[in-house]
Structures are given as structure tokens and as C-alpha cells.
C-alpha positions as CSV (number, residue, x, y, z in Angstrom):
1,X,-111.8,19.7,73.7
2,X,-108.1,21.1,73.7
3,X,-105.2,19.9,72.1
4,X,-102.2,21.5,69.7
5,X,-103.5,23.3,66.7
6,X,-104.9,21.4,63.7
7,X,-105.8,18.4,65.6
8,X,-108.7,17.4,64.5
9,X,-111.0,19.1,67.8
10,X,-113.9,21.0,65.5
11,X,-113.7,18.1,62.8
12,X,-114.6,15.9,65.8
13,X,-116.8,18.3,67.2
14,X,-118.9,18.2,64.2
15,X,-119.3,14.5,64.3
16,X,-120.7,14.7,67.8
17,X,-123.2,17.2,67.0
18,X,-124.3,15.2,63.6
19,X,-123.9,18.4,61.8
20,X,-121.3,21.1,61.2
21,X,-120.9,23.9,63.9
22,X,-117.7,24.5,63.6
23,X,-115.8,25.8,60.5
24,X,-112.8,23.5,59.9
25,X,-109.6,23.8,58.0
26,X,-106.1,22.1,57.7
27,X,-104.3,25.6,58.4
28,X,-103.4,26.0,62.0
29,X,-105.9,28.2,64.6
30,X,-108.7,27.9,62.6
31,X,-110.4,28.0,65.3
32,X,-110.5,31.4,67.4
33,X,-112.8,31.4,70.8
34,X,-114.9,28.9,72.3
35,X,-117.7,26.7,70.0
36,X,-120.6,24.8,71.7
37,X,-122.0,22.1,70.1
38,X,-125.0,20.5,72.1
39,X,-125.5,16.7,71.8
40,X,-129.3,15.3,72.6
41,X,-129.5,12.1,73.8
42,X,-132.7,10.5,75.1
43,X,-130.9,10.4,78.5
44,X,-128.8,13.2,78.2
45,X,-127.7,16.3,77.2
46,X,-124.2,16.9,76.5
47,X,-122.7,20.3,75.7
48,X,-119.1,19.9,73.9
49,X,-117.4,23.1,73.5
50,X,-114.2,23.3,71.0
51,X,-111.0,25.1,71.9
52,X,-108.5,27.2,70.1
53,X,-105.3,25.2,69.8
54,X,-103.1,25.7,72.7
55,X,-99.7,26.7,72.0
56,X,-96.8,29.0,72.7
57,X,-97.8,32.6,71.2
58,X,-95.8,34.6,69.6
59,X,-98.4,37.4,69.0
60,X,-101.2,39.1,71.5
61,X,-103.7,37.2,69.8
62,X,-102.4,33.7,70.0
63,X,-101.8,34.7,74.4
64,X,-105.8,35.7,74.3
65,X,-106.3,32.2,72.4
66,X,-104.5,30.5,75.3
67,X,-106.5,32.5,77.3
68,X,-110.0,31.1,75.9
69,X,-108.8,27.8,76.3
70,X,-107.6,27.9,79.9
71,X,-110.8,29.3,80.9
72,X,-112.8,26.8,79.4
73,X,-110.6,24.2,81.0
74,X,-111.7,25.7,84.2
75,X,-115.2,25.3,83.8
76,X,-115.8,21.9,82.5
77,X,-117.0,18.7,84.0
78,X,-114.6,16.3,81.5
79,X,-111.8,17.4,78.9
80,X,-111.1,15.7,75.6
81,X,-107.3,15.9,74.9
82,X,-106.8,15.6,71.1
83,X,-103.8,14.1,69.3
84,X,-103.7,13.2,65.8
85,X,-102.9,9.8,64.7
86,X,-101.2,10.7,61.5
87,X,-98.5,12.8,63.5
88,X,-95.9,11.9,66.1
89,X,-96.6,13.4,69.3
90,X,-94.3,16.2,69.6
91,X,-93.3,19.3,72.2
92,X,-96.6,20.8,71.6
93,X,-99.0,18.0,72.5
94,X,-95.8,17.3,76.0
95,X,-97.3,21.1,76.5
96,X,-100.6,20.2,76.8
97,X,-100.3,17.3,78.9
98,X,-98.3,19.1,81.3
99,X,-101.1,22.1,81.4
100,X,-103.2,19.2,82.1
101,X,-101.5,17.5,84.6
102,X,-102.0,20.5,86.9
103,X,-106.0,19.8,86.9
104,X,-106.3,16.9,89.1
105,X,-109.8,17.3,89.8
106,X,-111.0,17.2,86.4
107,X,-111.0,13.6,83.9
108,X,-109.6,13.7,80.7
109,X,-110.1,11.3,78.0
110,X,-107.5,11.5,75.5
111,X,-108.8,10.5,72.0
112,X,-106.7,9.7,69.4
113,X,-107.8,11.5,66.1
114,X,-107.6,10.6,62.0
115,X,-107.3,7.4,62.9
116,X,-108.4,7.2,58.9
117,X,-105.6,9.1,57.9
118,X,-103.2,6.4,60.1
119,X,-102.0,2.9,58.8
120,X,-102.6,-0.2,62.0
121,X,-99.2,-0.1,62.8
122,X,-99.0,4.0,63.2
123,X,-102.6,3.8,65.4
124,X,-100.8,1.2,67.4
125,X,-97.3,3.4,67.4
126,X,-99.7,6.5,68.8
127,X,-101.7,5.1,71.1
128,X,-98.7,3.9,73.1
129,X,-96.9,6.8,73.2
130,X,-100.5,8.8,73.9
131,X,-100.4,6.6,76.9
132,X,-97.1,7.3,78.1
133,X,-98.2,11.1,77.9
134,X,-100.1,11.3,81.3
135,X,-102.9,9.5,83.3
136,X,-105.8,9.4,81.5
137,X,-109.4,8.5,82.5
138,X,-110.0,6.6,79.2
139,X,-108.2,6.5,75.8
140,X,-109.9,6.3,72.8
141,X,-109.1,6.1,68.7
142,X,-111.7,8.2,67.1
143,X,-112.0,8.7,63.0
144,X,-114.6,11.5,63.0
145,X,-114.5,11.3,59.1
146,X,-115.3,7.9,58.7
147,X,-117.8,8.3,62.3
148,X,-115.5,5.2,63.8
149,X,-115.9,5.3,67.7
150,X,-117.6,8.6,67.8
151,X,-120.6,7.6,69.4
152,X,-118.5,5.2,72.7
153,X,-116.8,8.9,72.9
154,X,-120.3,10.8,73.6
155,X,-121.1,7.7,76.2
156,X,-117.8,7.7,77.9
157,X,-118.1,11.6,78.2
158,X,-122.1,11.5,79.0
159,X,-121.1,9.0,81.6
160,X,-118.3,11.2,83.7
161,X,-121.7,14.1,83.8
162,X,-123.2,15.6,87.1
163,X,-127.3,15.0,86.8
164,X,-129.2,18.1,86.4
165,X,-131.5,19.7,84.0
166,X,-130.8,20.3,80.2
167,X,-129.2,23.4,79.4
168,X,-130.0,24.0,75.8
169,X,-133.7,23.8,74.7
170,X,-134.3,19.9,72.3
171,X,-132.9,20.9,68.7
172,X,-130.6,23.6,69.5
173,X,-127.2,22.7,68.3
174,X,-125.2,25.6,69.0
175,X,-125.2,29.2,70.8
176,X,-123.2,30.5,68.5
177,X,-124.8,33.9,67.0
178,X,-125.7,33.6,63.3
179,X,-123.6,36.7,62.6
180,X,-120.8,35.4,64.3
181,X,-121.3,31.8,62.4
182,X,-121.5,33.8,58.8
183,X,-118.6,35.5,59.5
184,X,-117.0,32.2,60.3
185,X,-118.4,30.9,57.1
186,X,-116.5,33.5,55.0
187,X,-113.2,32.8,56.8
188,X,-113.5,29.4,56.3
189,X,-114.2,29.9,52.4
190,X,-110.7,32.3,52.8
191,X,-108.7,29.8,54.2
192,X,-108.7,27.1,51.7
193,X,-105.7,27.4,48.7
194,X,-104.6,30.4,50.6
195,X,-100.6,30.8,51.4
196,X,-98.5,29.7,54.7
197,X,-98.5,33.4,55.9
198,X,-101.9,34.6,55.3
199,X,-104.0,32.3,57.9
200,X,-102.9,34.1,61.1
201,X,-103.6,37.4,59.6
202,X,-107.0,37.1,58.3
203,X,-109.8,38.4,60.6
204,X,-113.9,38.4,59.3
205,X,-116.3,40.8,61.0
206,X,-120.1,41.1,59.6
207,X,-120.9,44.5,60.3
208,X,-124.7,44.4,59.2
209,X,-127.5,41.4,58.8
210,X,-130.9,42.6,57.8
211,X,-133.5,41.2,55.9
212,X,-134.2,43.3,52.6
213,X,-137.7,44.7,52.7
214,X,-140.4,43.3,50.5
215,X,-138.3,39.9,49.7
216,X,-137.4,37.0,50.7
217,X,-133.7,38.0,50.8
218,X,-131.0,38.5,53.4
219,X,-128.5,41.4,53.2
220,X,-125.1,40.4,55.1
221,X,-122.0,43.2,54.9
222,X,-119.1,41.8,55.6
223,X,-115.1,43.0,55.7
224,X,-112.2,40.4,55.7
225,X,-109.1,42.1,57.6
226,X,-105.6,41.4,56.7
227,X,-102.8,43.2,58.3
228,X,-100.4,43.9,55.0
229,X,-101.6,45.1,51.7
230,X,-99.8,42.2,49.6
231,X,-102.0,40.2,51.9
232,X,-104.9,41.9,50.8
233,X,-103.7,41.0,47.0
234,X,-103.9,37.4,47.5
235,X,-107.5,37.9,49.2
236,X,-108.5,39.4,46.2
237,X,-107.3,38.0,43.5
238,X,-106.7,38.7,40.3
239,X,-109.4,41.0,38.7
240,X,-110.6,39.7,42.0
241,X,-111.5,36.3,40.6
242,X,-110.4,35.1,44.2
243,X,-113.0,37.0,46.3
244,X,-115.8,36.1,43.8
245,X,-114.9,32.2,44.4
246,X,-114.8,33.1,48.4
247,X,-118.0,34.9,48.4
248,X,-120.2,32.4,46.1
249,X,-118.7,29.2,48.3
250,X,-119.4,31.3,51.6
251,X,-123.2,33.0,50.6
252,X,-123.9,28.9,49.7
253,X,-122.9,28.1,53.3
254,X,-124.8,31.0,54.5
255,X,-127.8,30.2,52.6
256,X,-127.9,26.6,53.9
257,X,-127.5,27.8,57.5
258,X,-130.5,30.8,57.2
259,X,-132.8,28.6,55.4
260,X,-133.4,31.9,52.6
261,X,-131.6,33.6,49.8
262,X,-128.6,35.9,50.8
263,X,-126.7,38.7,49.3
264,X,-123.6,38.8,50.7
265,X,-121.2,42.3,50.2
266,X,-117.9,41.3,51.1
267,X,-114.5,43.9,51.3
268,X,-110.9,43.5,52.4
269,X,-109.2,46.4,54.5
270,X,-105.6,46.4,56.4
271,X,-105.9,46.6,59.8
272,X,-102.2,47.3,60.1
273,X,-100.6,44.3,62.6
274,X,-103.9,43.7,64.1
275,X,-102.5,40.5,66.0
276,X,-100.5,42.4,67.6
277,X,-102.6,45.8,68.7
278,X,-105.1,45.9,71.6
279,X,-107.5,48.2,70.1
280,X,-107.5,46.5,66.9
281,X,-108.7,43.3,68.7
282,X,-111.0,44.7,70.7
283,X,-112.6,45.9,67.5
284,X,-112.4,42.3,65.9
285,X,-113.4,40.7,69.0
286,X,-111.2,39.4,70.7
């Protein structure tokens, strides 16, 4: 799945899997390297993987986004192009369509998203000027929210797949690491209420997992990274009422995902410009 940022790929994601894999947000690159969700059908398995948004980077980090995203576009047998309903399509999603354009061997369905969030007359508006965007296998208006069309998506996709064995063992919805999904947990928990600049900045590592001995307990140490100490101030809070709210709402998640109690030790550091420093995202992953 590829499309601009915030349009509504790991919200629809989600709704293909049946439960939530993906960490969502309305604040722009939530999403940071490739998600799979795994789909089981009785006559077919189908592996969806969720992209960063593609867009023109002005940091390091958003040109190794791209760089997820291209990559996955190179190794798929279909690609879902996402556009929201409740937007005009604009320069970034003409981007897209042209990056698409130059994989002729590949379909693409392009789905129409939030088609909740979109009056008749606005779905009607989009779809047309989807259309005119580029030559798409199939288009399709999709409202993962209200589940409207979701399941015609997984048959149109399931029906552009190469027969072969299953991939994914029946019941495995993702690949993702469970550190890596806690850590995702906590970012997402950061994200919410938080200001226009902070976003973009804000990094999550778990550094340590283990159950504690003699209970039935998980330990999880984790550090949120901001690159400015003013940012770190609005992480925090005041008397650090903020982080309390992030780490109950995130140890919750985590709890729900790990089946068992966790105790969940979160800090903020500056990582000085981060986005911006090799080393710095090697050591955050990226």
C-alpha cells in the first residue's frame, strides 16, 4: 500500500487484517518502515504490507522512508495506491502516480479512502479525478472505518496473486517483533494532542523486554527521543502529567497485545537532530 502521507494506508491495513497491526495517527509519517499484515482466507493467503508515506524529503530520514517504500514497490505482486476522499488530490498524490507510472509490470488498484469522512457528491468529485490520475487495474471507494468495500478490496487483490504455498503459519497476523510493536505502541500514545513540530522528531526505542522473575509480569524499558530539549518539555509535561497519560494509554496497549501485566519504564533524551545524522539513525533503526 503507498500513497502521500496520512492517507489512510495502516487505518486500511488494519481493516484487512480484522485487527490492529499498525499504529495509526492523523499526524503525517506515522508510519516509519514496512508493516505486514497477513490476511487468511480459506482459499488464500494474502500478505499486505503498509508503506511510509511517500513524499519529497527534506531530512535524511524522510530519503530512507522513500527508500522503504520503493523497495517494497519492487517486490510486490499488486500495489494499492491510496487517496483520501476527504482531500483534493494534490502535487503529492501527481508524485505518486508518476513513481507509479514507471512500473508497468506490476497492477495497481487505486482505492479511494474515508469515503465516511466524504459527502456523495465529494466521492463522486474524487473518484473522477483518481481516474484521470493514471491507468489503473481497478478503482475502488473503501471506508475502512465504517468496513464499507473492504472485503471486494482483499478479493480483487487475492485475485491478481501468483498460486503457491502460504507464507505465514494460520493465525499469524504480523512479523512484526513485539519489541518493535511496543515501541510503536508508545509513539503512538505520544502522538496524540501533541504539537505541529514534534511528530517528525519523536523516535521510540525499547531497549529491554524481560519477564520479571517469580511473577506474572513483564518488564519493558523504553526511551522516547526528541531532537530539542523544548521538545522534550512537551513530552513530559507538566510535573510530567503528560508522560504518566502516554505511559498508562501505551502499557494498556501493551498489555492487550502480550496477553500479561506490564511494567513499563519510559524516559525522554535529546538525540540532537537525529533526522538528520547517520549514526543517530542507525542507532534508532533506521
Amino acid at each position: 500500500m503507498v500513497g502521500r502521507p496520512n492517507a489512510g494506508k495502516s487505518t486500511l491495513l488494519n481493516a484487512l487484517v480484522g485487527q490492529k497491526v499498525a499504529i495509526t495517527s492523523d499526524r503525517p509519517q506515522t508510519t516509519r518502515h514496512a508493516v505486514r499484515g497477513i490476511v487468511h482466507r480459506p482459499d488464500a493467503q494474502l500478505i499486505v504490507v503498509d508503506t511510509p508515506g511517500l513524499h519529497k524529503p527534506r531530512t535524511l530520514l524522510g530519503e530512507r522512508l522513500n527508500d522503504v517504500v520503493r523497495t517494497t514497490l519492487a517486490e510486490v505482486d499488486v500495489i494499492v495506491f491510496c487517496v483520501p476522499a476527504n482531500e483534493k488530490v494534490g502535487p503529492g498524490d501527481k508524485f505518486i502516480a508518476a513513481e507509479l507510472a514507471r512500473l508497468d509490470k506490476t497492477p495497481v488498484i487505486a482505492v479511494l479512502t474515508k469515503t465516511d469522512a466524504a459527502d456523495r457528491a465529494e466521492v463522486a468529485t474524487q473518484l473522477l479525478a483518481l481516474s484521470r490520475l493514471g491507468d489503473w487495474a481497478e478503482i475502488v471507494p473503501v471506508s475502512a472505518v465504517a468496513g464499507e468495500q473492504v472485503e471486494l478490496l482483499a478479493d480483487l487483490l487475492i485475485a491478481r496473486l501468483p498460486a503457491g504455498p502460504p507464507l505465514y503459519l494460520d493465525g499469524e497476523l504480523t512479523d512484526e517483533p513485539e519489541m518493535v510493536m511496543i515501541a510503536e505502541l508508545i509513539r503512538e500514545a505520544a502522538l496524540d494532542g501533541v504539537r505541529e513540530e514534534l511528530p517528525h522528531s519523536l523516535a521510540v526505542v525499547v531497549e529491554e523486554m524481560k519477564p520479571r522473575e517469580g511473577k506474572d509480569l513483564i518488564d519493558v524499558f523504553a526511551v522516547m527521543y526528541v531532537e530539542r530539549p523544548s521538545q522534550k518539555a512537551i513530552v513530559i509535561g507538566a510535573g510530567g502529567s503528560r508522560l504518566r497519560d502516554v505511559g498508562t494509554r501505551a502499557r494498556k496497549q501493551a498489555e492487550a497485545l502480550l496477553g500479561t501485566r506490564v511494567y513499563l519504564d519510559l524516559r525522554v533524551k535529546v538525540a540532537k537532530d537525529w533526522q538528520r545524522d547517520p549514526a543517530q539513525l542507525r542507532k534508532l533503526g533506521f
